[in-house]
C-alpha positions as CSV (number, residue, x, y, z in Angstrom):
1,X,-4.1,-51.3,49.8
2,X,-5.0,-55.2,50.7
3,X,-8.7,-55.9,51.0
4,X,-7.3,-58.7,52.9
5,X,-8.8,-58.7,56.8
6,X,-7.9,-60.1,60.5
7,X,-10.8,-61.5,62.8
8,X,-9.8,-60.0,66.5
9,X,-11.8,-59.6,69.3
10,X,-11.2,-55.8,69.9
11,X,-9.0,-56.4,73.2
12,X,-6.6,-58.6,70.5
13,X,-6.3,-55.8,68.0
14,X,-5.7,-53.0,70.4
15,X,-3.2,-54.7,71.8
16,X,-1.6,-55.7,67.9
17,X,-1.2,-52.4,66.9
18,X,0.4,-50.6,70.1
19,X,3.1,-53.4,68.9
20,X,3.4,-52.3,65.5
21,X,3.7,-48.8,66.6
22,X,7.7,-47.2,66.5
23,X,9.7,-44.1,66.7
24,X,13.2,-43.2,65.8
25,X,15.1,-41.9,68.9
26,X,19.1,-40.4,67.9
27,X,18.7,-42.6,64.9
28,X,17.3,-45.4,66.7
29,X,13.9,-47.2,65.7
30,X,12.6,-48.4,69.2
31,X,8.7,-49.3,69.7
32,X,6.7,-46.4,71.3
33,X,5.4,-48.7,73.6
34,X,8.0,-49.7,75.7
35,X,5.4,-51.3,77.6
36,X,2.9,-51.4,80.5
37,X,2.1,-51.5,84.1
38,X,-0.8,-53.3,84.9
39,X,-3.4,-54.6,87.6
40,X,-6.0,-57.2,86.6
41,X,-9.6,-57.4,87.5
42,X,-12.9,-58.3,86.3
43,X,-12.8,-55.2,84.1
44,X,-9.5,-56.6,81.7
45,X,-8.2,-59.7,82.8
46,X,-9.9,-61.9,80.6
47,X,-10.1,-60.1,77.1
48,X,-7.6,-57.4,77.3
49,X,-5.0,-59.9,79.6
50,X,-5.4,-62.3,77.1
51,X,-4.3,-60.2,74.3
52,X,-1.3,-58.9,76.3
53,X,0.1,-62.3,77.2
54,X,-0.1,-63.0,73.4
55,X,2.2,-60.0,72.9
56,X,4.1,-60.0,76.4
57,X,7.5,-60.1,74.6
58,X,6.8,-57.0,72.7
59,X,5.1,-54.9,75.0
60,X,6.4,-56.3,79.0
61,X,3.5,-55.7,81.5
62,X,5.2,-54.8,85.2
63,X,2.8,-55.7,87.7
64,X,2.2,-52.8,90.0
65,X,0.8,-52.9,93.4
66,X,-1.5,-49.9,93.3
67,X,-2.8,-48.5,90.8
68,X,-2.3,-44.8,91.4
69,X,1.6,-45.2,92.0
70,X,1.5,-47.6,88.5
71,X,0.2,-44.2,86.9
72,X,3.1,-42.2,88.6
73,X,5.6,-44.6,87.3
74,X,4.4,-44.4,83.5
75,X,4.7,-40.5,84.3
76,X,8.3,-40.6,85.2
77,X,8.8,-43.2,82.9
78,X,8.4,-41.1,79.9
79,X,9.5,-38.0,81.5
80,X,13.1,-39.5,81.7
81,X,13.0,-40.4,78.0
82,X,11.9,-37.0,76.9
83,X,8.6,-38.0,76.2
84,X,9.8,-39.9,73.2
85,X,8.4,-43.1,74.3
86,X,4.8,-44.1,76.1
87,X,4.0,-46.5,78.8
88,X,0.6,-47.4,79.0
89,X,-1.5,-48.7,82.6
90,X,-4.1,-51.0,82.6
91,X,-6.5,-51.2,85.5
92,X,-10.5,-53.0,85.7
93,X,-14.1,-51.1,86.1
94,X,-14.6,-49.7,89.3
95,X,-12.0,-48.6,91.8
96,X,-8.7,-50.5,89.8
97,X,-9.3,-47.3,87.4
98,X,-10.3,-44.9,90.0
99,X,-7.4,-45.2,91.7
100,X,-5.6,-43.8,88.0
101,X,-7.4,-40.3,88.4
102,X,-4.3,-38.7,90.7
103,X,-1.6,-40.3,88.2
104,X,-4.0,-38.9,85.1
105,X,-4.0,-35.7,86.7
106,X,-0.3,-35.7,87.6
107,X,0.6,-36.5,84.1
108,X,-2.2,-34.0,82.4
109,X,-0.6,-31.3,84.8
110,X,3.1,-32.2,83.5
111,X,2.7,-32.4,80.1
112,X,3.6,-36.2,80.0
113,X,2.0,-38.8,77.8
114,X,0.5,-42.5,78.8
115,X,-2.1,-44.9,77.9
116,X,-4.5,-45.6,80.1
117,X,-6.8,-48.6,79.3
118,X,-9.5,-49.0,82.0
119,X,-12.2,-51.3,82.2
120,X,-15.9,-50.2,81.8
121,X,-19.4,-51.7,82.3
122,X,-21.5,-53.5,79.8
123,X,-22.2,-51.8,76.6
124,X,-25.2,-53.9,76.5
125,X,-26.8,-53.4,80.0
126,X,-27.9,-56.7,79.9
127,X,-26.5,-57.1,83.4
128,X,-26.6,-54.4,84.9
129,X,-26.0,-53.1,87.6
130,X,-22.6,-55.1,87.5
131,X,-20.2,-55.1,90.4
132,X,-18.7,-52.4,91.4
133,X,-20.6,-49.9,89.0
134,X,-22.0,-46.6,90.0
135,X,-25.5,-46.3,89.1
136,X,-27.1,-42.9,88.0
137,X,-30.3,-43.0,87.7
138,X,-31.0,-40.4,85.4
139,X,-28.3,-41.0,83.1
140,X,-27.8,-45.0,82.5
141,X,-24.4,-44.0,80.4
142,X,-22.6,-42.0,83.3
143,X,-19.8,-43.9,85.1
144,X,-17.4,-43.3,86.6
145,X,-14.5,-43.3,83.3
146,X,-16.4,-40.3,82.7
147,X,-13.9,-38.8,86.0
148,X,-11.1,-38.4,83.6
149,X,-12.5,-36.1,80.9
150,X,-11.5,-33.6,83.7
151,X,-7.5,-35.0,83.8
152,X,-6.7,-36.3,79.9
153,X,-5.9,-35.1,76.6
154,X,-7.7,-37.5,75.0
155,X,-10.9,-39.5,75.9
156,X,-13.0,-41.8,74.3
157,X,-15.4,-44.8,75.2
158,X,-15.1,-48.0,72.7
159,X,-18.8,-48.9,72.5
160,X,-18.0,-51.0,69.4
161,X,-14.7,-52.9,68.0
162,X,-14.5,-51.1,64.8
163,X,-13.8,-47.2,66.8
164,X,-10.1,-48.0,67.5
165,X,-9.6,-47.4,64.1
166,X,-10.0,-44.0,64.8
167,X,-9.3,-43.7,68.2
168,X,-6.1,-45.0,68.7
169,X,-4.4,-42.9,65.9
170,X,-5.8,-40.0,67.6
171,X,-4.4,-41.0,71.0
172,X,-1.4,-41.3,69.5
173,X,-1.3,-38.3,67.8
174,X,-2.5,-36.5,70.9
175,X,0.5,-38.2,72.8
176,X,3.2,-36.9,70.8
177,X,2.0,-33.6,69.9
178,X,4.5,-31.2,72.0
179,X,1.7,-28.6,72.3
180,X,-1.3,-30.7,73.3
181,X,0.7,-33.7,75.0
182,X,-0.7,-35.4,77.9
183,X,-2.1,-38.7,79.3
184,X,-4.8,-40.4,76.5
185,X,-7.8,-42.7,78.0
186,X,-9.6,-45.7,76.4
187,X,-13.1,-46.9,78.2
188,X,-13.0,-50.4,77.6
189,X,-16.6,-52.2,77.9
190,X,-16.1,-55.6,79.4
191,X,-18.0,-57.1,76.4
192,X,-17.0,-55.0,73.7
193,X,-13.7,-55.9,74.8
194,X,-13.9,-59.6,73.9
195,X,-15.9,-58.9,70.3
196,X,-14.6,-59.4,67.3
197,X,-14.2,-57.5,63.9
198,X,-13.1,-58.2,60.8
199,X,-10.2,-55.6,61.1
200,X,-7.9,-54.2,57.3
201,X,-4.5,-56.1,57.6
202,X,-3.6,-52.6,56.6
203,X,-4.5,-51.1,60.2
204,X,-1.7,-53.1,61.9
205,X,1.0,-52.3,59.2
206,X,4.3,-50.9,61.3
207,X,4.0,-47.4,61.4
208,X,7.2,-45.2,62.5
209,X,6.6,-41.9,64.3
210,X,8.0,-38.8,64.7
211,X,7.1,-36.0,67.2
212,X,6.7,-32.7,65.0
213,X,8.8,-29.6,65.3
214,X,6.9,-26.6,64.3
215,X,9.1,-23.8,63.0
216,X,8.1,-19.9,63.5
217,X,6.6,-17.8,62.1
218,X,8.5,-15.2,61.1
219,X,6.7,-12.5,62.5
220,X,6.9,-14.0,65.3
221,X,10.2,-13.9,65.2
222,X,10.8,-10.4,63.8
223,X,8.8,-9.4,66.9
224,X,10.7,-11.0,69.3
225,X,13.8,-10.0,67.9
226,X,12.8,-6.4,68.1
227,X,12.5,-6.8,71.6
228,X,15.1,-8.7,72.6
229,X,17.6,-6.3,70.9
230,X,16.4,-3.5,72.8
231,X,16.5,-5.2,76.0
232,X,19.2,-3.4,78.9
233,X,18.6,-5.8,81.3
234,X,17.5,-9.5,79.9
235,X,17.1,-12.8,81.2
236,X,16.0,-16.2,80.3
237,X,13.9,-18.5,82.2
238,X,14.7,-21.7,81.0
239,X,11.2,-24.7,81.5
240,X,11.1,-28.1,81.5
241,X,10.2,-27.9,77.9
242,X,13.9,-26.9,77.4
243,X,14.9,-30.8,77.6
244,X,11.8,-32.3,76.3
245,X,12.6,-30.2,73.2
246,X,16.0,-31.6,73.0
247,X,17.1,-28.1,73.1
248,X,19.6,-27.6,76.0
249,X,22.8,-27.2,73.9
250,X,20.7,-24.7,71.3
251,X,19.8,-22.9,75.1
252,X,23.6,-22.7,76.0
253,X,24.4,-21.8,72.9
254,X,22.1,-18.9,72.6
255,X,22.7,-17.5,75.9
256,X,26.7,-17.9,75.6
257,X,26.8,-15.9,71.8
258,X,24.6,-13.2,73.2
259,X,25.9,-13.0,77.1
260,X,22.4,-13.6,78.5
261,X,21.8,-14.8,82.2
262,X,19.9,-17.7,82.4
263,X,17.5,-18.7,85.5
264,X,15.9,-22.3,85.7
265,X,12.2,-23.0,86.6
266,X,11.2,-26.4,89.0
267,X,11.1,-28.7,85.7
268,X,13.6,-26.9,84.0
269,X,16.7,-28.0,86.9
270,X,19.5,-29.5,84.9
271,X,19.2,-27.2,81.3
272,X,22.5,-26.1,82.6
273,X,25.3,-27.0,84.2
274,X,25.5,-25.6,87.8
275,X,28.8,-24.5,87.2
276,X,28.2,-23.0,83.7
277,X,29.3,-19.0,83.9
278,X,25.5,-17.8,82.8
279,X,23.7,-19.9,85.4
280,X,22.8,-17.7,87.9
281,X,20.4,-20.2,89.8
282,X,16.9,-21.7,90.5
283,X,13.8,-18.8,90.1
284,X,10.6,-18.4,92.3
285,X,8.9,-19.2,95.3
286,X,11.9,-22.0,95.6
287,X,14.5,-20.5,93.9
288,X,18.0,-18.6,95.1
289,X,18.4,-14.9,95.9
290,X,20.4,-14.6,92.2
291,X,18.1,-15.6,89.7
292,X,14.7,-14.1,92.0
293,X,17.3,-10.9,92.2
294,X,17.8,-10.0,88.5
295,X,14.8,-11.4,87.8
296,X,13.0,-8.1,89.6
297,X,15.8,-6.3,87.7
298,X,15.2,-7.8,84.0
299,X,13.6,-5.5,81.7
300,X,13.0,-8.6,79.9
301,X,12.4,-11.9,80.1
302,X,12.7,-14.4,77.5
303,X,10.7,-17.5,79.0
304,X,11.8,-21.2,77.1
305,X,9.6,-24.0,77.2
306,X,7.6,-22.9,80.6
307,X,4.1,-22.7,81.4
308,X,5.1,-19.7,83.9
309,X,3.5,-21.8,87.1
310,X,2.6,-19.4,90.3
311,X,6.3,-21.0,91.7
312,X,8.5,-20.0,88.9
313,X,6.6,-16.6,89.1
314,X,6.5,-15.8,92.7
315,X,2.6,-15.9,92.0
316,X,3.7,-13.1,89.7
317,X,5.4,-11.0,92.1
318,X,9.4,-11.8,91.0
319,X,8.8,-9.1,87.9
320,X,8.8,-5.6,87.7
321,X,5.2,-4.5,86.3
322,X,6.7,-3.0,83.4
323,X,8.8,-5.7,82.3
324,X,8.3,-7.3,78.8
325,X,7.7,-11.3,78.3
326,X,8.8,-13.1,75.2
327,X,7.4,-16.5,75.2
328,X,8.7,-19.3,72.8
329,X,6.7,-22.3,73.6
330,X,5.1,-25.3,71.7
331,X,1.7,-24.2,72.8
332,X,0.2,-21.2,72.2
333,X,-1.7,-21.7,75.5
334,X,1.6,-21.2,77.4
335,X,3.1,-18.3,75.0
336,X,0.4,-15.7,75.4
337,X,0.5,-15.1,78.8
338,X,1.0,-12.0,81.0
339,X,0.7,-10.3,76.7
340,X,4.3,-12.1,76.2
341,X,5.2,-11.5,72.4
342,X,4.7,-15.2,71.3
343,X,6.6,-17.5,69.4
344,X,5.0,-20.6,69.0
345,X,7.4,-22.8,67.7
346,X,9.6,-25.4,68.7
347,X,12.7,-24.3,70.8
348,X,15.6,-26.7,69.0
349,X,14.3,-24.8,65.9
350,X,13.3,-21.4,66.7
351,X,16.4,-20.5,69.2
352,X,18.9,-20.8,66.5
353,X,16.6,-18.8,63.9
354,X,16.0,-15.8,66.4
355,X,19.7,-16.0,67.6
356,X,20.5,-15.4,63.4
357,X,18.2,-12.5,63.8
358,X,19.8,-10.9,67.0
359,X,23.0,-10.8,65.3
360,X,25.8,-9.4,67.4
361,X,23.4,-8.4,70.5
362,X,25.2,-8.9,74.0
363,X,23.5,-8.1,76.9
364,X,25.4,-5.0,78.7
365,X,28.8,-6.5,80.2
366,X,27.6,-5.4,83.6
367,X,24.2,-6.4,84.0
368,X,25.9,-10.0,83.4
369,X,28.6,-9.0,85.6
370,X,25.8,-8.1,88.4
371,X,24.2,-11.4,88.3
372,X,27.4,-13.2,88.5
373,X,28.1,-11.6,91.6
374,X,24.5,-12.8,93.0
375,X,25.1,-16.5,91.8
376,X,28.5,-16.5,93.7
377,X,27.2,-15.3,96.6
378,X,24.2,-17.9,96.7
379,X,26.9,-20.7,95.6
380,X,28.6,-19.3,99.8
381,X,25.0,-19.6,101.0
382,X,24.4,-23.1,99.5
383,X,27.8,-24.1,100.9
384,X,27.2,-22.9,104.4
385,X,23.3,-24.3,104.2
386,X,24.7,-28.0,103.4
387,X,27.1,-28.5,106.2
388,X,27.0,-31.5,107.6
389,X,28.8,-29.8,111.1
390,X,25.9,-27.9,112.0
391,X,23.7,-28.7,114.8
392,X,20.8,-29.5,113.1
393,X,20.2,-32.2,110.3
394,X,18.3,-30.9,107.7
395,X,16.9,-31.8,104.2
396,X,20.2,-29.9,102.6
397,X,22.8,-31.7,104.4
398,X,21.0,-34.8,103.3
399,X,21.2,-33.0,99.5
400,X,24.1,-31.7,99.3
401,X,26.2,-35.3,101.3
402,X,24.5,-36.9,98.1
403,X,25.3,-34.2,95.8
404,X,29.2,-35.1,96.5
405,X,28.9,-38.8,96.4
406,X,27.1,-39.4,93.7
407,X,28.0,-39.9,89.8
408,X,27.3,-37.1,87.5
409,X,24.7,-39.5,85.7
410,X,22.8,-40.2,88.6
411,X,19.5,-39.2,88.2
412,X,17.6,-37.5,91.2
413,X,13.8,-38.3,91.9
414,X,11.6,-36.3,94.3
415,X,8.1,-34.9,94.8
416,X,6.0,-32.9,96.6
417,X,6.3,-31.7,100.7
418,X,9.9,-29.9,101.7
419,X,11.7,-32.2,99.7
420,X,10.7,-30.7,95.7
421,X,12.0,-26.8,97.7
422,X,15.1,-27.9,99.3
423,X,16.4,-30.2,96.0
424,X,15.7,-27.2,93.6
425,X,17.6,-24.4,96.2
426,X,20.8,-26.8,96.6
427,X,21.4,-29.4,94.6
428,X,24.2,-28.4,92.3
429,X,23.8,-29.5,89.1
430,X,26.2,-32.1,87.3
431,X,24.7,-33.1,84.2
432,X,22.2,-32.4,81.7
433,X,18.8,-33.5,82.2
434,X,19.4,-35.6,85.9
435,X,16.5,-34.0,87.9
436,X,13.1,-35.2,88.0
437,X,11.1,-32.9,90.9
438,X,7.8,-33.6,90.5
439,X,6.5,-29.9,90.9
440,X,3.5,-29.7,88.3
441,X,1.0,-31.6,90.2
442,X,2.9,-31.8,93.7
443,X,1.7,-35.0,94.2
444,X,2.9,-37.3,97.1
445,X,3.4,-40.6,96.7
446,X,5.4,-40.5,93.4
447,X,8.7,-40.2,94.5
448,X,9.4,-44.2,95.3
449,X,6.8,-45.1,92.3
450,X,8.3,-42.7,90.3
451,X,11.4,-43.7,90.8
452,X,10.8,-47.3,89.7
453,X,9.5,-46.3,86.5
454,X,12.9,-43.5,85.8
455,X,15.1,-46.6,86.5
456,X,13.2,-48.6,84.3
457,X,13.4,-45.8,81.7
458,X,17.2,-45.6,82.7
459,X,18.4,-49.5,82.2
460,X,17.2,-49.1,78.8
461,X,20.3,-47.0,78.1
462,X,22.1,-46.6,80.9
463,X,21.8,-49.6,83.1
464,X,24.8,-49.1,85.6
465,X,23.9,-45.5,86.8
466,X,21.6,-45.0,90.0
467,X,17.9,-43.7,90.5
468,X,18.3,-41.5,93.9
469,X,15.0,-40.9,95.5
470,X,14.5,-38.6,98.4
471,X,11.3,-38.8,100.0
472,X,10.0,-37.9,103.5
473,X,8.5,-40.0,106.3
474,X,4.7,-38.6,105.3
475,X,5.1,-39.4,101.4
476,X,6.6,-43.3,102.6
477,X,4.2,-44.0,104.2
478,X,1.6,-42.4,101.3
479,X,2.9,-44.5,98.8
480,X,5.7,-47.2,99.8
481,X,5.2,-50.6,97.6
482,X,7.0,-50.2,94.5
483,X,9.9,-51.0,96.9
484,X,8.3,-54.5,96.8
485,X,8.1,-53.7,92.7
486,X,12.0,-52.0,92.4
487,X,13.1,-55.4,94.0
488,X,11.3,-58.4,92.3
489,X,11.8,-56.2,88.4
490,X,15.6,-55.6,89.7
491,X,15.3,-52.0,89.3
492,X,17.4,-51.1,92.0
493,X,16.7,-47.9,93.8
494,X,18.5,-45.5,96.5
495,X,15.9,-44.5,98.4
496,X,17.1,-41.9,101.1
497,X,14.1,-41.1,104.0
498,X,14.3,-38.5,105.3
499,X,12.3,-38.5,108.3
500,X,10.7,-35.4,110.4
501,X,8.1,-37.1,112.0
502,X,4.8,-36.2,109.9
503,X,4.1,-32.9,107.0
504,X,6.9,-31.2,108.6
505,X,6.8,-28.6,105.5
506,X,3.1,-27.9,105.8
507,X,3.8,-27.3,109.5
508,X,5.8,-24.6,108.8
509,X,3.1,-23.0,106.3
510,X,0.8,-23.3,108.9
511,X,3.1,-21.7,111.6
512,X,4.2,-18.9,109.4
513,X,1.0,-17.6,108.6
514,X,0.2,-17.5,112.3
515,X,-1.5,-20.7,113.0
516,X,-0.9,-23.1,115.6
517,X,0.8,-26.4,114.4
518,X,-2.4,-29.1,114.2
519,X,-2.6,-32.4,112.9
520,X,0.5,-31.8,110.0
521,X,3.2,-33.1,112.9
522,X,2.4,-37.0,114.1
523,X,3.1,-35.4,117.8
524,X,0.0,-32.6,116.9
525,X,-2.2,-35.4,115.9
526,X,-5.6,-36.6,117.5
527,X,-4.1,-39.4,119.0
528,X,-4.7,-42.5,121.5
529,X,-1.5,-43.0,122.6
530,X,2.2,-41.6,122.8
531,X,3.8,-40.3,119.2
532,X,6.1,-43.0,117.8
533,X,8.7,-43.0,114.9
534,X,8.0,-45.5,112.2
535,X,10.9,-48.1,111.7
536,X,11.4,-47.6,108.0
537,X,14.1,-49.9,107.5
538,X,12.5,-52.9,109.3
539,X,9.6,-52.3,106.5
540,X,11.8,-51.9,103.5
541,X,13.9,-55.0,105.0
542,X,9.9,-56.9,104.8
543,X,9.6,-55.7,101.1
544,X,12.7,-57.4,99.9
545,X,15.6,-54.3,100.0
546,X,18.5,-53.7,102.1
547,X,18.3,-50.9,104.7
548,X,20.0,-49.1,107.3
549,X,19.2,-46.3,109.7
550,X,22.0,-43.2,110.0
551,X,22.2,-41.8,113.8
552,X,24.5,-39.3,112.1
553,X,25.8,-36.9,109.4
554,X,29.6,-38.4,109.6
555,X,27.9,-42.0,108.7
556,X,26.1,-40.7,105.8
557,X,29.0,-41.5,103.6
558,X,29.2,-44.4,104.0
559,X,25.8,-45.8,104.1
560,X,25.7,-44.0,100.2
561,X,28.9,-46.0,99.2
562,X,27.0,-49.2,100.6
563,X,23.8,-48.7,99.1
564,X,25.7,-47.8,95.7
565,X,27.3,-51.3,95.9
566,X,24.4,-53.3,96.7
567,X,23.0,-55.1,93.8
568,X,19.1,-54.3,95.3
569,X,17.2,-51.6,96.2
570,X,18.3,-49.3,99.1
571,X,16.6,-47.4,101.7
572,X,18.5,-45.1,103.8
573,X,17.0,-43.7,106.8
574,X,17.9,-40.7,108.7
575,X,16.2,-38.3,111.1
576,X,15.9,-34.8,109.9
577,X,14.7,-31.6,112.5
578,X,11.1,-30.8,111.8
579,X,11.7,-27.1,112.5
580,X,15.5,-26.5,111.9
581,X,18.3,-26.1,109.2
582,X,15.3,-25.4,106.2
583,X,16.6,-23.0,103.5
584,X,15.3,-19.7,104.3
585,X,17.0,-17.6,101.7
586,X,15.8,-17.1,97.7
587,X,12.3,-17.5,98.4
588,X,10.0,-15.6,96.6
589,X,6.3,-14.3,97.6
590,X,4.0,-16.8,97.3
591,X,-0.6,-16.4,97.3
592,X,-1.9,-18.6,99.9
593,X,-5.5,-17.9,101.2
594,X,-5.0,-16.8,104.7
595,X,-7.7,-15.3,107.3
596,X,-9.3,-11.9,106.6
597,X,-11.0,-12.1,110.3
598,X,-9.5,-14.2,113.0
599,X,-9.2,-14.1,116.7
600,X,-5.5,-14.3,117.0
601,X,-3.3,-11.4,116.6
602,X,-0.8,-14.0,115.1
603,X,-3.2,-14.6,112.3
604,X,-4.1,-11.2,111.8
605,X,-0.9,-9.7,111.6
606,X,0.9,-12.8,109.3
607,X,-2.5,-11.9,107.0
608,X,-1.8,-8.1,106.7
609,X,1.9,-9.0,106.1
610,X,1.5,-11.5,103.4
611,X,-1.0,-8.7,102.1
612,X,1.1,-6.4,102.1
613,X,3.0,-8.1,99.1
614,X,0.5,-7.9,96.8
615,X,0.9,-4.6,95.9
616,X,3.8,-6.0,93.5
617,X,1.1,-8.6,91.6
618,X,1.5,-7.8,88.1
619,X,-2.9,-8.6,87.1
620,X,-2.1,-10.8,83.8
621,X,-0.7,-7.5,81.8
């Protein structure tokens, strides 16, 4: 090793080796950095933005116009390539990083890797208090960075130039470690960004990485196996952690040699194809009558790559109490629960290996025959619910008009609201690994910002296919400039509003557990003045894209073919009925807190019904 040394300021050598970092993708070396998304301040413009301009070929800094959606688009950024490659934000002290926390969180929820490199005060204190610093009296070192110990993986404050030695190799390896992924965060002392170090020339040698794949252990295995060979009635719940694995063909492959139905959590939409025989639909609180139907009947369930959230499981309702789990998962965290037999292992690796072990196991010819028969008939109910000749427009006719037009490559973006239920319930499928609902975190605001950064992810391979975002009228006007951003990056979007004047979805919540609707519709609002419908396509139009309001169903069609010809981002808007034409079928119980003593006798009775579900909880074993 070269004794031989570099003097950088800190800022400089951070920035030096997140160039020299790679990773082989299909045979492909590509940087792991793909880049950034950035907003400068006092906390980073003028150490850390003076390093990145010296490496802005290498690592490309979009400029976002919020922090918070910058963070969402870094999140669906590496979510549409698998998690195999890492943006990174940059934001200054104060409220520039603040406004990170949601995206951290959304991220840390997911499973999804980025960088976050924030600004921080003075290591010194020499003078403080500086702008924009939160001052604690009785602990000078508290800040506000501190915030996202709560929402990373990995945290650390560089109080001196010489820690990213260690630091950044253990981001890293935080980063792309399947089992403990999640967002990474640097605090970045104004000063001890611009200091410099004598750094090894050795440090910034290219390294090439590889994400791990753990095999099982074979008793693991043998357990499982035992299990699964005695099952009558089995099914598998296939998770998001399905594609990041890279496993959906070892998944088909399994579930075709030993005739096991297959049901698909929120993340986990598009492991299979819609039409493939052993898909028998979406599971949970969201799901279709099918997969919630043999899900009750299963015996046992071999969950892939899920963390089993409260809306895959019906807040643990959707099972029979004495059903058996069999978890294979990454994280041990995630494969213990509910006393699943565990096999903590990677699922390109391990499905293949327990599939050797199962031998000639089939699941009984007419359990699989059973849930065939309950996909078909929720294919006839998707097909009556997405009609456009019905009297009401509705988040499904919107789905499902798309669903048809659209190429098979396409990939879908949505979040949050009525939007993440209605995609999941009827949107059909076409090619592996198209669906991004943002269902961990249900965060608003993602779904335009997180569709900028998917179609950034997307031109890097597969430049002349669409990003489709569906958002509604409450998350637009949440989190609408990274139209601005799709336009001047020429990421062109499809961005279809869908607008039911105000938190149409949470109305419904509110109305079905007796309440009166308040402040959730615009029109239910404490207001000054008459309701009014926002003119979405005059404010897109201001932002640089081409838009167009739909009066109608029959003009859907071709609004999609125009907005799939234009060479810029798209908005599409279209009214949708607030209280009409939702999907009311598949839905599983879900635990929401709800009155134990109120004066209506709507709220009282909606609480004893609800209640009344709960007898089928199973308690965690």
């Amino acid at each position: 090793m070269s004794d031989k040394t570099l003097k950088l300021t800190m800022a400089q050598a951070l920035v030096k080796y997140l160039s020299q970092q790679y990773i082989v993708i299909d045979g492909v070396e590509q940087r792991l950095f793909a880049g950034g998304f950035g907003i400068f301040g006092h906390g980073n413009v003028t150490c850390l933005g003076e390093a990145l301009h010296q490496h802005r070929t290498e690592l490309p800094l979009y400029r976002g116009q919020n922090e918070q959606s910058m963070g969402f688009a870094a999140a669906a950024y590496t979510k549409q390539k698998l998690r195999q490659r890492i943006m990174f934000c940059t934001a200054s002290a104060g409220p520039g990083t603040t406004n990170l926390l949601t995206s951290a969180a959304l991220a840390h929820a997911n499973r999804l890797p980025m960088l976050l490199l924030c600004g921080d005060t003075f290591t010194t204190r020499l003078p403080d208090p500086v702008l924009q610093q939160l001052e604690h009296f009785n602990n000078p070192s508290l800040g506000v960075n501190d915030a996202f110990k709560a929402v990373t993986r990995y945290w650390d404050r560089i109080t001196h130039p010489a820690q990213i030695i260690q630091s950044l190799p253990a981001a890293i390896a935080t980063m792309l470690d399947s089992a403990n992924t999640g967002p990474a965060f640097l605090g970045l002392p104004q000063d001890v960004q611009g200091w410099a170090y004598d750094y090894p020339e050795s440090f910034f040698d290219k390294t090439v990485h590889y994400i791990r794949q753990p095999g099982a252990d074979v008793r693991d295995v043998q357990r499982a196996v035992s299990c699964l060979a005695q099952a009558k009635r089995p099914v598998i719940i296939a998770g998001g952690g399905v594609q990041y694995g890279k496993a959906t063909a070892e998944l088909q492959a399994f579930a075709e040699k030993h005739q096991i139905p297959v049901v698909e959590t929120i993340a986990g939409r598009a492991n299979l194809l819609s039409e493939h025989a052993l898909n028998i639909g979406p599971i949970g609180v969201t799901g279709s009558d099918s997969a919630n139907h043999i899900a009750k009947e299963a015996d046992v369930i071999f969950a892939v790559g899920t963390r089993l959230q409260d809306f895959t499981t019906g807040s643990w309702t959707a099972f029979a109490k004495d059903s058996q789990f069999v978890s294979l998962n990454t994280a041990s965290h995630d494969a213990i629960k509910h006393k699943s037999i565990p096999v903590v292992a990677d699922a390109k690796l391990a499905l293949p290996e327990i599939s050797q072990s199962l031998a000639a196991y089939q699941a009984p010819q007419n359990w699989v025959e059973a849930a065939q028969q309950q996909r078909q008939a929720w294919d006839s109910y998707v097909t009556e619910n997405i009609r456009t000749d019905r009297n009401h427009r509705s988040y499904a006719q919107v789905i499902g008009a798309t669903n048809a037009l659209c190429d098979k490559r396409d990939r879908v973006v949505t979040a949050a609201g009525g939007l993440p239920a209605e995609v999941t319930a009827n949107w059909r499928t076409l090619d592996i690994s198209t669906v991004d609902v943002e269902f961990g975190f249900s965060c608003m605001g993602y779904e335009i910002a997180g569709g900028w950064g998917a179609k950034i992810a997307q031109s890097e391979n597969e430049p002349d296919k669409e990003t489709i975002v569906f958002v509604g009228d409450g998350s637009y006007l949440l989190m609408n400039s990274d139209i601005y951003s799709s336009v001047l990056t020429k990421k062109k979007l499809i961005i279809l509003v869908c607008d039911n004047g105000g938190f149409a979805v949470i109305n419904k919540l509110q109305n079905n557990t007796g309440n009166e609707s308040y402040n959730n519709l615009i029109s239910d609002c404490n207001l000054g003045m008459e309701p009014f419908a926002v003119d979405f396509v005059s404010h897109a139009k201001s932002m640089g894209a081409n838009a167009e309001k739909v009066e109608s169903m029959a003009d859907f069609n071709a609004a999609f073919a125009r907005a799939k010809a234009a060479d810029r981002t798209y908005v599409i808007q279209i009214d949708v009925d607030p209280y009409e034409g939702w999907t009311t079928e598949g839905h599983a119980w879900w635990e929401v807190g709800t009155p134990e003593v109120s004066d209506s006798a709507k709220i009282r009775d909606a609480h004893s019904s609800i209640e009344n579900e709960r007898k089928n909880q199973r308690k965690g074993v």
